[in-house]
C-alpha positions as CSV (number, residue, x, y, z in Angstrom):
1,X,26.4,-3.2,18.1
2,X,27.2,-1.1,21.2
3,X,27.8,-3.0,24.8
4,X,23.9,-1.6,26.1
5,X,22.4,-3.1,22.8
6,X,24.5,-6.4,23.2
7,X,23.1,-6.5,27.5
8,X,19.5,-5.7,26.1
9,X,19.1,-7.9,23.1
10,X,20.6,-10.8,25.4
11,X,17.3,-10.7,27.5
12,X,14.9,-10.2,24.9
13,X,12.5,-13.3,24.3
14,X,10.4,-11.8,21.6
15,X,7.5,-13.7,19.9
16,X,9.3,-14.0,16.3
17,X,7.7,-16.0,13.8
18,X,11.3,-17.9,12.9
19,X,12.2,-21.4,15.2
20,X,15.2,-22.1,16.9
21,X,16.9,-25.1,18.7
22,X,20.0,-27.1,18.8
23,X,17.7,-28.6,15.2
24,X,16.6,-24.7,14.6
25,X,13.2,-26.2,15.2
26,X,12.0,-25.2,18.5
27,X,9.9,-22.1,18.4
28,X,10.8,-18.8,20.5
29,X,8.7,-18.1,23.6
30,X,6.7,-15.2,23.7
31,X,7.8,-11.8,25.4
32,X,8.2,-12.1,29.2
33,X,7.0,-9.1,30.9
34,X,4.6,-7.7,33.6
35,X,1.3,-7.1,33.1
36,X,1.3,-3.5,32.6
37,X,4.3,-3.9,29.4
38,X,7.4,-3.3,31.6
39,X,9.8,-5.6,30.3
40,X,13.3,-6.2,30.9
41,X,14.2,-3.5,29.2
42,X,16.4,-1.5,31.7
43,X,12.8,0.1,32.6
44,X,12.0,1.2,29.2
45,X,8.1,0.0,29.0
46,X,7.7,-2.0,25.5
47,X,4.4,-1.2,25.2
48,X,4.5,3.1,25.2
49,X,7.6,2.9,23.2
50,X,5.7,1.1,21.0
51,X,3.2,3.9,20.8
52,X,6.1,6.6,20.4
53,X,7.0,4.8,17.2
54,X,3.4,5.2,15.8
55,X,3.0,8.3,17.1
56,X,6.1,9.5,15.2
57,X,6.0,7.5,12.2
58,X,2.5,6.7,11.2
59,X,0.9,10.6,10.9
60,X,3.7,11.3,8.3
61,X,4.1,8.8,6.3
62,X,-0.2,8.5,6.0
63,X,-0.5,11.6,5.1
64,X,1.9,11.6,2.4
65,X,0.2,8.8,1.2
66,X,-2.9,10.4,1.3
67,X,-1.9,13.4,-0.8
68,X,-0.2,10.8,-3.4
69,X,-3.2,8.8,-3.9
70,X,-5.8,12.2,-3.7
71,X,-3.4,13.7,-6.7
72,X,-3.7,10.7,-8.8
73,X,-7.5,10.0,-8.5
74,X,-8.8,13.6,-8.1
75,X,-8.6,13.7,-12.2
76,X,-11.7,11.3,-11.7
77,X,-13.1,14.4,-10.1
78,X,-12.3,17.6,-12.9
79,X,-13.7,14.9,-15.5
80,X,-17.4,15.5,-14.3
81,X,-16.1,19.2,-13.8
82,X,-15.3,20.0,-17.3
83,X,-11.7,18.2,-18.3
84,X,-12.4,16.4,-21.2
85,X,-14.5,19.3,-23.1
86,X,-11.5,21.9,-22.2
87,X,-9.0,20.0,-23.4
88,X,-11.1,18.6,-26.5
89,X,-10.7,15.1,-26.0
90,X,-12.9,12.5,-27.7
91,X,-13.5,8.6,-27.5
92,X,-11.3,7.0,-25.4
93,X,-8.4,9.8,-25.1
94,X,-9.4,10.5,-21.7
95,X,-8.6,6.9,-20.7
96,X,-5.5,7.4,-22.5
97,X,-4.2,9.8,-19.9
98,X,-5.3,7.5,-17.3
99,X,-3.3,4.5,-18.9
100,X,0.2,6.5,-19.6
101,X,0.1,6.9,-15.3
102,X,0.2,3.7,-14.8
103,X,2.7,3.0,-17.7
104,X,4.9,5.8,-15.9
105,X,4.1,4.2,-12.4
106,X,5.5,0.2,-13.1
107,X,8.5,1.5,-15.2
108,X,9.8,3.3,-12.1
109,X,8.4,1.2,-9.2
110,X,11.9,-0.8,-8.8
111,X,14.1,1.6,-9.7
112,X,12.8,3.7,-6.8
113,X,12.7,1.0,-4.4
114,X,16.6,0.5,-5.3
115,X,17.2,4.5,-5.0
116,X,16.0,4.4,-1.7
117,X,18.1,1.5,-0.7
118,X,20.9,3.7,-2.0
119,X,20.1,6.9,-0.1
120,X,18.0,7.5,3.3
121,X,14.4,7.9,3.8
122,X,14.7,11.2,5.3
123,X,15.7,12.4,2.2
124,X,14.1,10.7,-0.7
125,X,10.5,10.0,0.1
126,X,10.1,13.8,0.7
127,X,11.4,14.3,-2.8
128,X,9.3,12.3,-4.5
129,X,6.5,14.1,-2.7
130,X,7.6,17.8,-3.6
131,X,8.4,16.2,-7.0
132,X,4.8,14.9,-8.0
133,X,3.1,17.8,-6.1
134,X,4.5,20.3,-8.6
135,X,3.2,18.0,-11.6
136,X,0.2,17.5,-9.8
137,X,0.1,21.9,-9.6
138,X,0.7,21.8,-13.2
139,X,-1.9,19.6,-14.3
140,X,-4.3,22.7,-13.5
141,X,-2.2,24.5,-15.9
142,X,-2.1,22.3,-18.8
143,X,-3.5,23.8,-22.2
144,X,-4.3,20.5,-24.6
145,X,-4.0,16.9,-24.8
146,X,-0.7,16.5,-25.2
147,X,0.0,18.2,-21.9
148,X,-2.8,16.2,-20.0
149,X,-0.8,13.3,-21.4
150,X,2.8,13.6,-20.6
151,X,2.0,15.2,-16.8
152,X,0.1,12.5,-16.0
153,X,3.2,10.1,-17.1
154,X,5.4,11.9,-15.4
155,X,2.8,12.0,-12.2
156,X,3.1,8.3,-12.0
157,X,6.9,8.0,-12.6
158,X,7.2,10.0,-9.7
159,X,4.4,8.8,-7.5
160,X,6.2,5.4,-8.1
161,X,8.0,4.7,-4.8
162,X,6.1,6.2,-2.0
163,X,4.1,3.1,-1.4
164,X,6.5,0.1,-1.9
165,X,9.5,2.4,-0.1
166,X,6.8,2.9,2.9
167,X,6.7,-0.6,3.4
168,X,9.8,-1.3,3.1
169,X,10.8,1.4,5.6
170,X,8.1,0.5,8.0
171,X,9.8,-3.3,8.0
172,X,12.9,-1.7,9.5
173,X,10.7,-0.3,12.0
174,X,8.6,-3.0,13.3
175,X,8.6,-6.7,14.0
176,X,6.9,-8.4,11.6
177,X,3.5,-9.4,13.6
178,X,3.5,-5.3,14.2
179,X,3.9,-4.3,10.5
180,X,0.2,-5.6,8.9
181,X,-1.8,-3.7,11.0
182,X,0.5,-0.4,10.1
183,X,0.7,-1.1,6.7
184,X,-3.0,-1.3,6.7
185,X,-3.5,1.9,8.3
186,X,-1.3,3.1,6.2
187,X,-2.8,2.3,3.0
188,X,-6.6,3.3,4.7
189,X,-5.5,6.5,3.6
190,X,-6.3,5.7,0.2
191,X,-9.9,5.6,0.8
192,X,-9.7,8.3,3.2
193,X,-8.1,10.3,0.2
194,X,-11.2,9.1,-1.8
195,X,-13.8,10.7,0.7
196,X,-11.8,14.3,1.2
197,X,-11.5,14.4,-2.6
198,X,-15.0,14.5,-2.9
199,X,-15.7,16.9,-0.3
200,X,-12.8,18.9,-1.8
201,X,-13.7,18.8,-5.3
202,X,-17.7,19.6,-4.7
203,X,-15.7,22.9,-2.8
204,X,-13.4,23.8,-4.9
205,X,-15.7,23.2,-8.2
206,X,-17.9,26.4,-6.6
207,X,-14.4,28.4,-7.7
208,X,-15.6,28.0,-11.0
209,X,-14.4,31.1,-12.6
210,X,-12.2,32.8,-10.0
211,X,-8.8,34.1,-11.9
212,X,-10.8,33.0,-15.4
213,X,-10.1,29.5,-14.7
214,X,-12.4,26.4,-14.7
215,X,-13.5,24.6,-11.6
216,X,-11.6,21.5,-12.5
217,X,-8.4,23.3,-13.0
218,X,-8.4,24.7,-9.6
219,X,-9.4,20.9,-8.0
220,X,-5.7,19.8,-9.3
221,X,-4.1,23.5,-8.6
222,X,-5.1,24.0,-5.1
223,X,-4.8,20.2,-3.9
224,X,-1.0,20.0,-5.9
225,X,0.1,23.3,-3.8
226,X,-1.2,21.5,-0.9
227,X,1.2,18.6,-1.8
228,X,3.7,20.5,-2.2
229,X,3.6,22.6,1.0
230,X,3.4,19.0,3.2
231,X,6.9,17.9,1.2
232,X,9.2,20.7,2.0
233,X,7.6,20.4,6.1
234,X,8.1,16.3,5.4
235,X,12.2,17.0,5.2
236,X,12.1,17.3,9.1
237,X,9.2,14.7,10.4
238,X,10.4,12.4,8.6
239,X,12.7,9.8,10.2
240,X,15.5,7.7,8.3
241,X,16.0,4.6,11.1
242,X,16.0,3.8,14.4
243,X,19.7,3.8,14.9
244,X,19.9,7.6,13.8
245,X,16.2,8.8,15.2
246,X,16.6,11.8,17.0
247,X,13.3,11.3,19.1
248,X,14.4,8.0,20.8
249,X,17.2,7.7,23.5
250,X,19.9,5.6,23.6
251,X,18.2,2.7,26.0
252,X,15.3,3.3,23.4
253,X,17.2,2.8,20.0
254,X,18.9,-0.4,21.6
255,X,15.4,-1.6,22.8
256,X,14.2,-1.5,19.0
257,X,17.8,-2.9,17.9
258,X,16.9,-5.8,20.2
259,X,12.9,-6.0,19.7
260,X,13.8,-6.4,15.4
261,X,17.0,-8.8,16.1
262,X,14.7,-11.0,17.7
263,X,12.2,-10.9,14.8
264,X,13.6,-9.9,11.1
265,X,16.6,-9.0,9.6
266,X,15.8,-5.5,9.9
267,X,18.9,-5.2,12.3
268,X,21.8,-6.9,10.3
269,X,23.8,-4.9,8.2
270,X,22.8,-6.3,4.2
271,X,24.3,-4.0,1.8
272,X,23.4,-3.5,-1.2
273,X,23.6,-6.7,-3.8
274,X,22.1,-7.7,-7.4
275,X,22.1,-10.8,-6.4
276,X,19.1,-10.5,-3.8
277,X,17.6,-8.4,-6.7
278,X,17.1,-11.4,-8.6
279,X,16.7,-13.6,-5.9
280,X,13.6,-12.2,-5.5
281,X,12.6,-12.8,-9.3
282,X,13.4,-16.1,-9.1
283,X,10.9,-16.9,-6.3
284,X,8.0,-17.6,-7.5
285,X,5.9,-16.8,-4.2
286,X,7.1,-13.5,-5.1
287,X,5.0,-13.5,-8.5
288,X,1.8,-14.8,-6.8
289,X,2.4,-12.0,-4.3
290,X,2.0,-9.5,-7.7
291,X,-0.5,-11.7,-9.1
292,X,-2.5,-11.2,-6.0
293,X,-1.9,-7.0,-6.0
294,X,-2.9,-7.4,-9.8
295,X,-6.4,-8.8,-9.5
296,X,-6.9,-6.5,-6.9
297,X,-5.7,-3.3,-8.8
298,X,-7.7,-3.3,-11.6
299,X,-11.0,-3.0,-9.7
300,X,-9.5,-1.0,-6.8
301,X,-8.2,1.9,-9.6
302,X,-11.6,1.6,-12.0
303,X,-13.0,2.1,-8.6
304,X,-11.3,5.1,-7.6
305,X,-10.8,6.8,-11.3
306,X,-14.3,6.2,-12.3
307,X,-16.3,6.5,-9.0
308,X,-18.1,9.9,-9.5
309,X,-18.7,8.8,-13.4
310,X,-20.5,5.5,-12.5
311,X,-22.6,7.6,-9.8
312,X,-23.3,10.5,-11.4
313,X,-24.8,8.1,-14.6
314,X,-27.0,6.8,-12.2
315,X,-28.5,9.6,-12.8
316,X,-27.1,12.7,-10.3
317,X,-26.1,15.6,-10.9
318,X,-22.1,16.6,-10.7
319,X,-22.4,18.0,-7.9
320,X,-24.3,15.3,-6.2
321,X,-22.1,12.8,-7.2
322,X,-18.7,14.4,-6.0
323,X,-20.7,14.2,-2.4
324,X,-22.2,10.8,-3.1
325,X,-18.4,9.5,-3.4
326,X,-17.8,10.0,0.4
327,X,-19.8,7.3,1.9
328,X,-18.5,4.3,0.0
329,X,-14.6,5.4,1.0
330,X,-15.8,6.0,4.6
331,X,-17.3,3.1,5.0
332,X,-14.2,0.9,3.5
333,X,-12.1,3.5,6.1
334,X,-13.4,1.7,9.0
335,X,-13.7,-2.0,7.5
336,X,-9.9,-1.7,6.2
337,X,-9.1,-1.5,9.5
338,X,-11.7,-3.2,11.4
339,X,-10.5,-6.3,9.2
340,X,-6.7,-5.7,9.7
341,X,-7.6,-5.8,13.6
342,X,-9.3,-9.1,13.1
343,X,-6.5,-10.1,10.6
344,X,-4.1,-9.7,13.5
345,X,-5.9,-10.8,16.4
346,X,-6.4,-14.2,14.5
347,X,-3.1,-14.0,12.5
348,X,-4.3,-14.9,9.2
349,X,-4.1,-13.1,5.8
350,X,-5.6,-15.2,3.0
351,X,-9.1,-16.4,4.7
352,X,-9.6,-12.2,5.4
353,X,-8.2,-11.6,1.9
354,X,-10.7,-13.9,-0.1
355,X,-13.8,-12.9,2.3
356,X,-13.0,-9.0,1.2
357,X,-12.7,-9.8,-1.9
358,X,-16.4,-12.1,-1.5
359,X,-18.2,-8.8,-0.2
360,X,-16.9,-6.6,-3.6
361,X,-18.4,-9.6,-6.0
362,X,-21.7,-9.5,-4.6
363,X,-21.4,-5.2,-5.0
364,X,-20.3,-5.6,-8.7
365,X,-23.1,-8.3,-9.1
366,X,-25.4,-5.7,-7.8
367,X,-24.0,-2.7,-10.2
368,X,-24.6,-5.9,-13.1
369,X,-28.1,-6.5,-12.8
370,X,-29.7,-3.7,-11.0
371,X,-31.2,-0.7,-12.8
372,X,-32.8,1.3,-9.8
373,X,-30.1,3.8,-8.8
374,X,-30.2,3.7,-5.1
375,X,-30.0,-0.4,-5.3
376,X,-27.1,0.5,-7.5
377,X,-25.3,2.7,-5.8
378,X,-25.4,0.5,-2.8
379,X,-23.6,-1.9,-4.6
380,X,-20.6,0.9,-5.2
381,X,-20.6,1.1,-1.6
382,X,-20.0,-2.9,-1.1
383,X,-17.9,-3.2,-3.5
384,X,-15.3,-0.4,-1.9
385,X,-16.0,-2.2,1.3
386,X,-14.3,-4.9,-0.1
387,X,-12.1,-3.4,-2.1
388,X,-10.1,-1.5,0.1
389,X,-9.9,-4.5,3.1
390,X,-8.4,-6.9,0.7
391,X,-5.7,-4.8,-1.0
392,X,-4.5,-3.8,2.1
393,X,-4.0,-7.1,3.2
394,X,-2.4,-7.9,0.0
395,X,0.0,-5.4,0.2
396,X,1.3,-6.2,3.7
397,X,1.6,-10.3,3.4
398,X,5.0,-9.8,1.1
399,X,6.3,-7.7,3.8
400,X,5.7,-9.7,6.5
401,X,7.0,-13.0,4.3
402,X,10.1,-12.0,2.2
403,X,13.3,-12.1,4.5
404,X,16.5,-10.2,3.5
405,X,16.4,-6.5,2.8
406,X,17.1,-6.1,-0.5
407,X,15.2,-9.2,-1.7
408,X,12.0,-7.7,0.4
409,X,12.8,-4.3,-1.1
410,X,12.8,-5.6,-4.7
411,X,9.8,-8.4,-4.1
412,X,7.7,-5.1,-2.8
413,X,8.6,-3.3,-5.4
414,X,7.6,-6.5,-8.3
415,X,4.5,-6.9,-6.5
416,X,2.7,-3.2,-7.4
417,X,4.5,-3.1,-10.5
418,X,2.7,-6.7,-11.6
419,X,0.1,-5.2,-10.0
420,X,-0.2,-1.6,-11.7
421,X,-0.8,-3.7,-14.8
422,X,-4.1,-4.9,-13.9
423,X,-4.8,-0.8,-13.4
424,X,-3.4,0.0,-17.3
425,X,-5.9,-2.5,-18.4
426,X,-8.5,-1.1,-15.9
427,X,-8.4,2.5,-17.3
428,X,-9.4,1.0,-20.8
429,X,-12.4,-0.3,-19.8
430,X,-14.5,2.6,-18.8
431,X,-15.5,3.7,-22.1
432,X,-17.9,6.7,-22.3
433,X,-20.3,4.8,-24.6
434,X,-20.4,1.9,-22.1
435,X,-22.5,4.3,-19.5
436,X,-24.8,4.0,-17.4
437,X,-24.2,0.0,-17.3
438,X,-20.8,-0.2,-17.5
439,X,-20.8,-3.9,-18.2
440,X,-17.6,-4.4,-19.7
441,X,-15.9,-2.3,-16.7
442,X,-17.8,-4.0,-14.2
443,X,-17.4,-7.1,-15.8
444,X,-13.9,-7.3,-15.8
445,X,-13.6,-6.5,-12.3
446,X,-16.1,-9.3,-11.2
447,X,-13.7,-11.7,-12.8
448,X,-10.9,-10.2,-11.3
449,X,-12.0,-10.4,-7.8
450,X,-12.9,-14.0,-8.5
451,X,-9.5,-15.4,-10.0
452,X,-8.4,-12.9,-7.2
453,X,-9.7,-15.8,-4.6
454,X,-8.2,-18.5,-6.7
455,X,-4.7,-16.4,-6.6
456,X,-5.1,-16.3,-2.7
457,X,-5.9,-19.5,-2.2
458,X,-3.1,-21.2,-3.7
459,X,-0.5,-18.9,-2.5
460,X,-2.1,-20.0,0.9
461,X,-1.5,-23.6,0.3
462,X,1.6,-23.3,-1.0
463,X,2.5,-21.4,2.0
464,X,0.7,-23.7,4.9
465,X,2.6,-26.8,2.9
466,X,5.7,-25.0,3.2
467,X,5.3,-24.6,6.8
468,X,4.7,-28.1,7.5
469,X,7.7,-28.8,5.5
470,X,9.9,-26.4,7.8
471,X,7.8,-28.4,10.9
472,X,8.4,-31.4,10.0
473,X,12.2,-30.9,9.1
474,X,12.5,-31.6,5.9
475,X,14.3,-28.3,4.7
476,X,17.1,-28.7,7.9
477,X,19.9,-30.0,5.1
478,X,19.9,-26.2,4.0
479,X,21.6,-25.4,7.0
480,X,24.6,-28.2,6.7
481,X,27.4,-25.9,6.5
482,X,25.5,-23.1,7.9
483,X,26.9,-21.2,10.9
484,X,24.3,-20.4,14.3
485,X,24.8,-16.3,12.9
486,X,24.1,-16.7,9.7
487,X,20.4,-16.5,8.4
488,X,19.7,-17.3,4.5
489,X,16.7,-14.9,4.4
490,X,12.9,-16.6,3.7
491,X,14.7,-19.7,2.4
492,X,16.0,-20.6,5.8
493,X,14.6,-23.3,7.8
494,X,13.9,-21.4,10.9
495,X,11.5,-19.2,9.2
496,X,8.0,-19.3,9.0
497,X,5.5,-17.8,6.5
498,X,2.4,-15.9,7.3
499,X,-0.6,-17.7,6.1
């Protein structure tokens, strides 16, 4: 650490979530500062640097996502453009496709994660982009079956470590009460991607024809170029970390140096270890973290794969249901982060989790017993609304809990690949004989979302008792032995979960 970093970080008084006295049990005081954010930070204001961060680092790394989850749900799209007759499928080979994504997607998830830990962000999460933009490109391309099969393998073995290396990345970032709302936002690109792709597809479906090709071929051409375009610019707006950003000044890189000392471990220099790889799957708390991700993926990817099927056998056209997508993603735009506000302001995850996932039961019970469509549909739009919320909050609370790089690396990584399981079952369930009902699909997911509350609440209480242990001191004999500069990650003392 250089002498201005050393000067800064010994003035910091940061609001971390970890306790320290001569017992490591007295918590920090919050931030001392003015009222208008200047903090002793050799005039560097706290609060604008914070926004240069966002600025610099959100646009990117959302829109990235974006094009990643647009290219592996617009095939939900070409199917009520013409896919399956093309390529001759029939029963359930369609969902077939779907299933061998997923497949691709959780046998690659931790792999990736460790890649990344291995190389720089600068240079890998761009290359998974231009990678699954040119499968996404050649999807439009693909003659039969057997082609529709192995791109969409390949799409999700490459897809596999944007989302888990974005959180990751945005934990060496941010302190940890700073990261839920950004991973939120983050992931709010995923219904966002839902609402363009149906604006998109109802588009590009009028190209029906042009070059002797079908509308749904140019849906997966036109948006993989797009991809692919966005990943050779993403090589120079994206950032690796703070201690080699371009865009910050010296006084500014020691100011987040000091900001994440006094938070995380995001500062100390962890290299690479196995044995932080299975530290992590030996927690369990790191299993109901996947747990929770898995009974949220299987209705959030039914949702998103089968959206404009379930609408349009309500009794719309094709092109009526491609538009009739948009509202339910816009409206779980704005409650994904109108609940990760709340989330933050009252600094809780589960009670916001389980309340989400409340809203998308009652829309799934409406999809079960209502025939008229317009009742119906409302019930698609509730049950995104709830969708969404929760799995964002989901996807953050490992983030924010699992101390020690590697470990919170891997347990990111273990959570969507125990969670992408819950989608290879969800692609199955779809059937095209089940329509217009869908009561085995919906079905599933309304059980889902419940055991989904059960999941949440017991990882809560687990956590909370935790807590009160760490309160109470009844973990301090872990740190006999233990010097004041050592930290042993989430199983230390002085740190405290998010509940």
């Amino acid at each position: 650490m250089s002498e201005l970093e050393k000067q800064i970080t010994s003035e910091v008084h940061d609001g971390a979530l970890y306790v320290e006295d001569q017992k490591h049990k007295a918590t920090l005081s919050p931030s001392s500062g003015s009222e208008d954010g200047q903090d002793a930070y050799y005039g560097i204001n706290e609060k604008a640097l914070l926004r240069k961060l966002d600025r610099k680092l959100l646009p990117a790394l959302t829109l990235l996502y974006l094009l990643s989850f647009l290219d592996r749900s617009n095939v939900a799209n070409a199917r009520v453009e013409g896919l399956v007759v093309d390529l001759h499928m029939t029963g359930n080979q369609y969902l077939t496709g779907l299933t061998l994504y997923f497949i691709g997607y959780v046998l690659f998830e931790i792999p990736c994660n460790v890649v990344l830990k291995l190389t720089s962000p600068k240079v890998w999460l761009p290359t998974l982009t231009l990678a699954w933009g040119v499968v996404a490109t050649l999807l439009g391309v693909t003659q039969n079956m057997a082609g529709f099969f192995a791109a969409r393998f390949v799409l999700g073995m490459t897809e596999s470590g944007l989302f888990p290396g974005v959180v990751f990345y945005l934990s060496m970032w941010y302190r940890r009460e700073e990261q839920h709302f950004r991973i939120s936002l983050f992931f709010s690109a995923a219904s966002l991607a839902g609402a363009f792709g149906g604006i998109l597809a109802w588009g590009i479906a009028h190209m029906n024809g042009v070059g002797g090709l079908h509308g749904w071929r140019w849906i997966f051409i036109l948006e993989g170029i797009l991809t692919v375009l966005v990943s050779l610019i993403s090589y120079r707006f994206v950032a690796n970390y703070p201690s080699t950003a371009t865009f910050l000044t010296e006084k500014e890189k020691a100011c987040v140096h000091a900001r994440l000392e006094a938070s995380n471990d995001a500062t100390r220099n962890e290299g690479f270890t196995w044995v932080n790889v299975f530290g992590a799957m030996r927690d369990p708390k790191v299993w109901l973290y996947g747990l929770g991700f898995h009974t949220m993926s299987l209705p959030l990817y039914t949702l998103s794969l089968f959206l404009p099927t379930i609408i349009k056998d309500l009794g719309f056209t094709a092109a009526q249901a491609q538009l009739l997508t948009v509202p339910p993603y816009a409206f779980a735009t704005a409650l994904t982060l109108t609940v990760a506000l709340l989330s933050e302001r009252f600094k809780m995850r589960a009670p916001f989790i389980m309340g989400s996932a409340g809203l998308a039961i009652i829309g799934y019970i409406i999809l079960l017993t209502e025939t008229k469509a317009g009742v119906a549909y409302f019930g698609t739009i509730l049950a995104a609304c709830g969708i969404y919320p929760a799995t964002a909050i989901v996807l953050s609370w490992p983030a924010n809990n699992v101390s020690g790089q590697t470990k919170r690396a891997t347990a990111n990584a273990i959570q969507i690949s125990i969670g992408n399981l819950g989608a290879v079952l969800g692609t199955q369930l779809y059937r095209a004989t089940d329509g217009p009902r869908y009561f085995l699909g919906h079905g599933f997911a309304l059980g889902y979302l419940c055991a989904n509350v059960l999941v949440v609440g017991t990882l809560w209480a687990i956590l909370r008792a935790e807590n009160r242990k760490r309160e109470n001191g009844e973990r301090d004999a872990r740190l006999v032995g233990v010097g004041n500069d050592e930290w042993l990650g989430d199983e230390d003392p002085r740190w405290r979960f998010q509940t």
